[in-house]
Structure formats: C-alpha cells, structure tokens
SEDOVEX-92457 format. One record per atom (N, C-alpha, C): x negated, y negated, z; residue in three letters. Coordinates in steps of 0.05 Angstrom, whole numbers, padded with zeros to 5 digits, always signed. Layout:
<sites>
XYZALA/...
</sites>
This chain:
<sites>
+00478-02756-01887UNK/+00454-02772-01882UNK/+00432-02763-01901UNK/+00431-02782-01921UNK/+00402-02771-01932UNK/+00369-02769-01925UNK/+00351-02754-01933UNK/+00332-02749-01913UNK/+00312-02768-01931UNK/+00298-02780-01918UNK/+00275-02798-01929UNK/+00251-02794-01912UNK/+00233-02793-01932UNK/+00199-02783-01915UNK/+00196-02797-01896UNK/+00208-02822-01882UNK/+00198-02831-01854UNK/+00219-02815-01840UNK/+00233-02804-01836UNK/+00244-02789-01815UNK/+00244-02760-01818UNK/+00232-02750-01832UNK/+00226-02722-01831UNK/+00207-02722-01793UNK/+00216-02695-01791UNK/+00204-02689-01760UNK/+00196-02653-01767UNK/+00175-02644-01749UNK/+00169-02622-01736UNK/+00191-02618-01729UNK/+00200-02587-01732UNK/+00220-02569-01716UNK/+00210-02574-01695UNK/+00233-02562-01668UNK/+00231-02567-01638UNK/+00206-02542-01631UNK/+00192-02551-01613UNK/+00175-02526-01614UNK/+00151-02525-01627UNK/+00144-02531-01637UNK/+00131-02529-01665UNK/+00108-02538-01656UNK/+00105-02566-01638UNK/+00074-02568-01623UNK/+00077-02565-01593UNK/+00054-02545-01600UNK/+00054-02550-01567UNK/+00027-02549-01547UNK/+00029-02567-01530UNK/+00012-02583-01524UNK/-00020-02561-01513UNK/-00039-02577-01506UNK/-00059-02556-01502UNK/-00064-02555-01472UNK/-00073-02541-01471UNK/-00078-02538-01435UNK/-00106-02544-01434UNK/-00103-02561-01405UNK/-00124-02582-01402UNK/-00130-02573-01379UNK/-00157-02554-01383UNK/-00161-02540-01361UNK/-00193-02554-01341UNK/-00187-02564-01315UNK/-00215-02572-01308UNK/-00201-02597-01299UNK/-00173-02605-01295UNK/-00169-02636-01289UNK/-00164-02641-01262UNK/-00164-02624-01241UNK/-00159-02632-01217UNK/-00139-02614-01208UNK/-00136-02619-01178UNK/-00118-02587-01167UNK/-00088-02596-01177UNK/-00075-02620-01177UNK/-00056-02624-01190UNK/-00042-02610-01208UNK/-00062-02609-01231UNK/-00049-02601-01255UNK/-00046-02575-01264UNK/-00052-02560-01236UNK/-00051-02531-01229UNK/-00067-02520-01247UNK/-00095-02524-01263UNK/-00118-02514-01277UNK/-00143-02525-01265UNK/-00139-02532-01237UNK/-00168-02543-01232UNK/-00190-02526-01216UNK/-00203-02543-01190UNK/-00226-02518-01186UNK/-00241-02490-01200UNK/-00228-02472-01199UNK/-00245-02457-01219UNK/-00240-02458-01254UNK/-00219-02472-01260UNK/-00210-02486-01299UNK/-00204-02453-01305UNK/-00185-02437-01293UNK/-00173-02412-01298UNK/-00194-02399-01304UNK/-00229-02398-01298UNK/-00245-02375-01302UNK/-00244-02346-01284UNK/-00222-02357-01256UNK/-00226-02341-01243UNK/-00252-02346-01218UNK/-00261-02327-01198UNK/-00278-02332-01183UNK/-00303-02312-01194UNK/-00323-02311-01180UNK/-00348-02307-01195UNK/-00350-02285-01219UNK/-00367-02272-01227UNK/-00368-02257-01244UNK/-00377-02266-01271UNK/-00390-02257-01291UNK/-00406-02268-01309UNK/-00394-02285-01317UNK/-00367-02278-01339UNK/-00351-02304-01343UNK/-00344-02331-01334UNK/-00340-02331-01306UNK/-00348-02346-01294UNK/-00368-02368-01300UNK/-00388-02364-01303UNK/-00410-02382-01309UNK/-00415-02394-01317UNK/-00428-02420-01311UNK/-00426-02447-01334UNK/-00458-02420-01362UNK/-00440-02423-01375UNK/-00465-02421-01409UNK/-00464-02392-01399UNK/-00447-02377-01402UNK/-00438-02347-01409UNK/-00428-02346-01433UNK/-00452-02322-01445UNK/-00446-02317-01475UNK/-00459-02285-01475UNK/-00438-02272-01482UNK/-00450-02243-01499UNK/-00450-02240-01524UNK/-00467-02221-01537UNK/-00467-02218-01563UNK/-00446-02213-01573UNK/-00437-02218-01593UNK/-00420-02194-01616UNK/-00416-02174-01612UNK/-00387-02158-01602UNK/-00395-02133-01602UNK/-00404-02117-01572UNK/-00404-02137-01562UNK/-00422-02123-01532UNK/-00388-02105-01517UNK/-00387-02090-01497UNK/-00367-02089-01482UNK/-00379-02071-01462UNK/-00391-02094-01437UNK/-00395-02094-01418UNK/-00409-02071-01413UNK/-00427-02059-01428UNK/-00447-02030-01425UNK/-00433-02011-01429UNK/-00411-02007-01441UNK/-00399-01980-01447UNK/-00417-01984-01478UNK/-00420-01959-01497UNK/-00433-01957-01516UNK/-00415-01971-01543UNK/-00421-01988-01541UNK/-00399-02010-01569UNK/-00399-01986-01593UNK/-00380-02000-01604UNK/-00354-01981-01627UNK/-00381-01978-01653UNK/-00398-01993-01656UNK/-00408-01991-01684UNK/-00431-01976-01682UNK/-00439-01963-01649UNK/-00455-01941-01646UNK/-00452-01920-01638UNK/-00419-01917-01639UNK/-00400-01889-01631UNK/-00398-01875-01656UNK/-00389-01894-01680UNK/-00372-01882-01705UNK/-00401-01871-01715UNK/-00399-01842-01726UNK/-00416-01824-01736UNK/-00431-01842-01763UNK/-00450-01841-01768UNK/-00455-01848-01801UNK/-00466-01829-01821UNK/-00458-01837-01846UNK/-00462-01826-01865UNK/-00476-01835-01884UNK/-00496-01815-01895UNK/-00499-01827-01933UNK/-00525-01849-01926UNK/-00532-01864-01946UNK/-00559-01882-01941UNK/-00550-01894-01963UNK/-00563-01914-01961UNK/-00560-01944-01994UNK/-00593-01925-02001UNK/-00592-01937-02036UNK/-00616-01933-02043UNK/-00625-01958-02052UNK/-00639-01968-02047UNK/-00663-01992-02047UNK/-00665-01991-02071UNK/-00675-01972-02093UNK/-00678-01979-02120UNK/-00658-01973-02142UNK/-00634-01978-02133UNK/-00612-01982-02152UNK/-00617-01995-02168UNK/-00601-01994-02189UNK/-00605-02011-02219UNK/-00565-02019-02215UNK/-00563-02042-02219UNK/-00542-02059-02230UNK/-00542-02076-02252UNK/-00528-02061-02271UNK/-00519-02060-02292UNK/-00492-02079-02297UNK/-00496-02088-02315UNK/-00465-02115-02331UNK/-00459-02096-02349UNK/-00428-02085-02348UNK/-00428-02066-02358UNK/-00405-02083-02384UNK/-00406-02071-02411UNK/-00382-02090-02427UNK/-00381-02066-02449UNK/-00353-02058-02449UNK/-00336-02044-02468UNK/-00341-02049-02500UNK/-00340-02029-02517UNK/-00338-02042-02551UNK/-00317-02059-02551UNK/-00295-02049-02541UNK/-00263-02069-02550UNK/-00270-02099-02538UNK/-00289-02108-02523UNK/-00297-02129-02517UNK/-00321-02149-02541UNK/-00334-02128-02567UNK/-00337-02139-02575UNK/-00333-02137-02605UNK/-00307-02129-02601UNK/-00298-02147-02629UNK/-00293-02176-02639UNK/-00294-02194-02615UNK/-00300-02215-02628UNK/-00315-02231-02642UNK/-00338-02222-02631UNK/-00367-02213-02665UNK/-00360-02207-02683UNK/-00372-02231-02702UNK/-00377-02224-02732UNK/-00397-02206-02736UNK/-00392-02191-02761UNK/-00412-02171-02772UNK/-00440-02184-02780UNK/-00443-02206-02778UNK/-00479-02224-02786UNK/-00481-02231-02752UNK/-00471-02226-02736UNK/-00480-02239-02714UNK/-00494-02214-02698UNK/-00520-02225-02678UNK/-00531-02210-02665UNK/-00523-02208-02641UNK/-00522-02182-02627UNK/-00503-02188-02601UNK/-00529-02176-02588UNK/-00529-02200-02560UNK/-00557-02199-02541UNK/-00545-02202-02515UNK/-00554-02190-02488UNK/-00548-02203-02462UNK/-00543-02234-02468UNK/-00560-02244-02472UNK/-00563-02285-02471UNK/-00541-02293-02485UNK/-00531-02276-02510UNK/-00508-02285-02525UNK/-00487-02276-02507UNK/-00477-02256-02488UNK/-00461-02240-02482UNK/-00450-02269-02455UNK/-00480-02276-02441UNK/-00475-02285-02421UNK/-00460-02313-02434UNK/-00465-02328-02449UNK/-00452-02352-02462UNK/-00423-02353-02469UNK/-00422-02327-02481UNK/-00398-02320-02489UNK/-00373-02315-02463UNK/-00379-02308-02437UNK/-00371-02302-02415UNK/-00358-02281-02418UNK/-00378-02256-02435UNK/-00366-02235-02427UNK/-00385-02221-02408UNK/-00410-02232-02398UNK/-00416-02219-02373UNK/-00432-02243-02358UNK/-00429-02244-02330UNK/-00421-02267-02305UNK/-00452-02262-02300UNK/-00467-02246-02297UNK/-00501-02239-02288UNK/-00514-02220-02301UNK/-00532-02216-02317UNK/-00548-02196-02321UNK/-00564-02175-02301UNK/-00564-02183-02287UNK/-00584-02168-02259UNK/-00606-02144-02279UNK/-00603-02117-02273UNK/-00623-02103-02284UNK/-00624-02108-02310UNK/-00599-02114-02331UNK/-00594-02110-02355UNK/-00561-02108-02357UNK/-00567-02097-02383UNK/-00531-02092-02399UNK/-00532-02067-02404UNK/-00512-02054-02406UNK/-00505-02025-02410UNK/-00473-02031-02429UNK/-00476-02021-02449UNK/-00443-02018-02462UNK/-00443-01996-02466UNK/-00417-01994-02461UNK/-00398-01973-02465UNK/-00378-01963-02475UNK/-00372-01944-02481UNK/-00354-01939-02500UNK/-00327-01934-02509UNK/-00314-01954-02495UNK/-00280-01957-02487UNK/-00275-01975-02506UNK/-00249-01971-02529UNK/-00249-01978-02554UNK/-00261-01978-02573UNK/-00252-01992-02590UNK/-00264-01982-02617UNK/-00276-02008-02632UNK/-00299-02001-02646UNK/-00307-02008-02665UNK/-00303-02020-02689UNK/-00295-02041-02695UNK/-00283-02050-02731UNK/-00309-02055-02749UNK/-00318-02083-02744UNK/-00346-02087-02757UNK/-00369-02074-02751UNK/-00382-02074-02772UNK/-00419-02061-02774UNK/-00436-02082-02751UNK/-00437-02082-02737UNK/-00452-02094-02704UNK/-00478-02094-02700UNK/-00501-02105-02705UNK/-00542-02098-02694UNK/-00523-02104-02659UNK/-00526-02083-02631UNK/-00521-02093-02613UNK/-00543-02088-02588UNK/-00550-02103-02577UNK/-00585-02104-02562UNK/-00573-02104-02540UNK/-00575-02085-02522UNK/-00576-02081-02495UNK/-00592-02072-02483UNK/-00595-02062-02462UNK/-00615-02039-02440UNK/-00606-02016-02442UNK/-00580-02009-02432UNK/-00574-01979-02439UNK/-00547-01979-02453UNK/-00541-01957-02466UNK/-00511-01953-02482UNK/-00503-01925-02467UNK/-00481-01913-02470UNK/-00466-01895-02457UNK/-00474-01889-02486UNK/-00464-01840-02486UNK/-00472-01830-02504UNK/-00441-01834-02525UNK/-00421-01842-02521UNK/-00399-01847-02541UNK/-00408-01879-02555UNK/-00413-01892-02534UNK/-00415-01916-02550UNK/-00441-01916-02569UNK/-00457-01904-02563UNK/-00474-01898-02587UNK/-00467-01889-02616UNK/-00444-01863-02611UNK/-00435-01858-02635UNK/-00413-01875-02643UNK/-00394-01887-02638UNK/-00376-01904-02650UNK/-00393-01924-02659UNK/-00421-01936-02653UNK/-00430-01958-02669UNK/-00446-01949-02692UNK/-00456-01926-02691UNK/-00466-01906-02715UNK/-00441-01909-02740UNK/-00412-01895-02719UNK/-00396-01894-02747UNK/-00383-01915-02751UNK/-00393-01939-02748UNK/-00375-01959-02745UNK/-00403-01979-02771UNK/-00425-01963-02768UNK/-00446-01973-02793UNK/-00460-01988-02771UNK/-00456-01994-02749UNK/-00476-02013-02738UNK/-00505-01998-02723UNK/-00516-02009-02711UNK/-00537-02013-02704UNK/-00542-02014-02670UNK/-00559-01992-02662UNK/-00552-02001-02624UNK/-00586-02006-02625UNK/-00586-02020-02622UNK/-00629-02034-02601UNK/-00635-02037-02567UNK/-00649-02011-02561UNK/-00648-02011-02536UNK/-00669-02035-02524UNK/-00668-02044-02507UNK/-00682-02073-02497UNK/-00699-02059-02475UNK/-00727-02052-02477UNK/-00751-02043-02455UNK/-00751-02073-02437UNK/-00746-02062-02416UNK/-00761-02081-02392UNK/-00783-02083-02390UNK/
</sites>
C-alpha cells in the first residue's frame, strides 16, 4: 500500500486529550476543578512571585555571593592583525571601516587590536587601544598604529 499525504495519521497515543477541569461532578473534575479544598491555591486569582516557596528562605538568598560587576567597564571590539590582511597597503583602517567591513558587529567603548598573526602590508591602523605585540608587528611590518582619544 502506498502512503499518500491524505492518509498519513499521528501514531497511537500521540494526542492526548486535555483535562477539562470545572465541568460538573460527572466528569469527575468538578466542584473544587482538582484545586483541592481551601488553602491559598485554592483561590480564585492566587499568584506568588517567582521564586517564592512558601516562607522558607528561597534558593537565590541561600547561595553565598561573590565578586561585584564594575559599572565602569570599558568594552572593547576586539580584532586580530590576521584579520586584517585583507587591507590594501593605501587603505586606512578605522572602527567605521572595520564596522562595514563586518569585521566588528558594535563599537561600544572603542577598538582594541591585537596581536594574533601576522602582518604582510605597511597598514596607517586607527583604533582606541592596541595590545603591546600588535604594536610591534605593525612597526615591523612598516606600518603605522594611531591611537583614537575619546
């Protein structure tokens, strides 16, 4: 028998129906709709927070903490030399060019390159900060690093 898209079926099992709770004593879910008898749950418009369990001291004010965020972090787009060798030696390499090019997704504080790979062409390359290798591979590589003041 070959199978054709009008008789394809759900495996056996596969739905199954929902419980219809609240329909009358019949349907063996009625009078209280399985909440049980009084008690908060119970209640028509019972809602606890996130997180609550019933006044014992919830899990996310047991576990010890550590460490602090610092508020004045700097985030940095960080991009490798071996990422820009695809620059020509007359081209100027800028965040605004970098971001076009999609070799970096946001600038936030600035650009920072660094110094993973190597260098072919003589490069002018304008960022915010450079790592202290990538400075020298663009030295010996003849190019040029321009730090960008905020």
């Amino acid at each position: 028998m070959a199978i054709h898209i009008g008789t394809l079926r759900a495996p056996r099992g596969a739905h199954k129906r929902r419980k219809r709770i609240g329909m009358g004593m019949g349907s063996g879910h009625g009078k209280t709709a399985t909440r049980g008898s009084k008690g908060q749950r119970s209640r028509r418009g019972s809602h606890r927070r996130p997180g609550f369990e019933g006044g014992q001291m919830p899990l996310q004010r047991r576990i010890p903490k550590r460490g602090f965020t610092n508020i004045f972090r700097k985030h940095f787009a960080l991009v490798n030399l071996k990422d820009l060798t695809r620059f020509g030696p007359e081209e100027k390499v800028t965040p605004e060019l970098l971001m076009e090019r999609g070799l970096v997704k946001k600038i936030g504080d600035g650009v920072k390159v660094l110094g993973m790979g190597e260098l072919k062409a003589a490069l002018t390359i304008a960022a915010h900060r450079f790592s202290k290798s990538a400075l020298d591979k663009i030295r010996q590589a003849g190019g040029t690093a321009e730090v960008i003041r905020a």
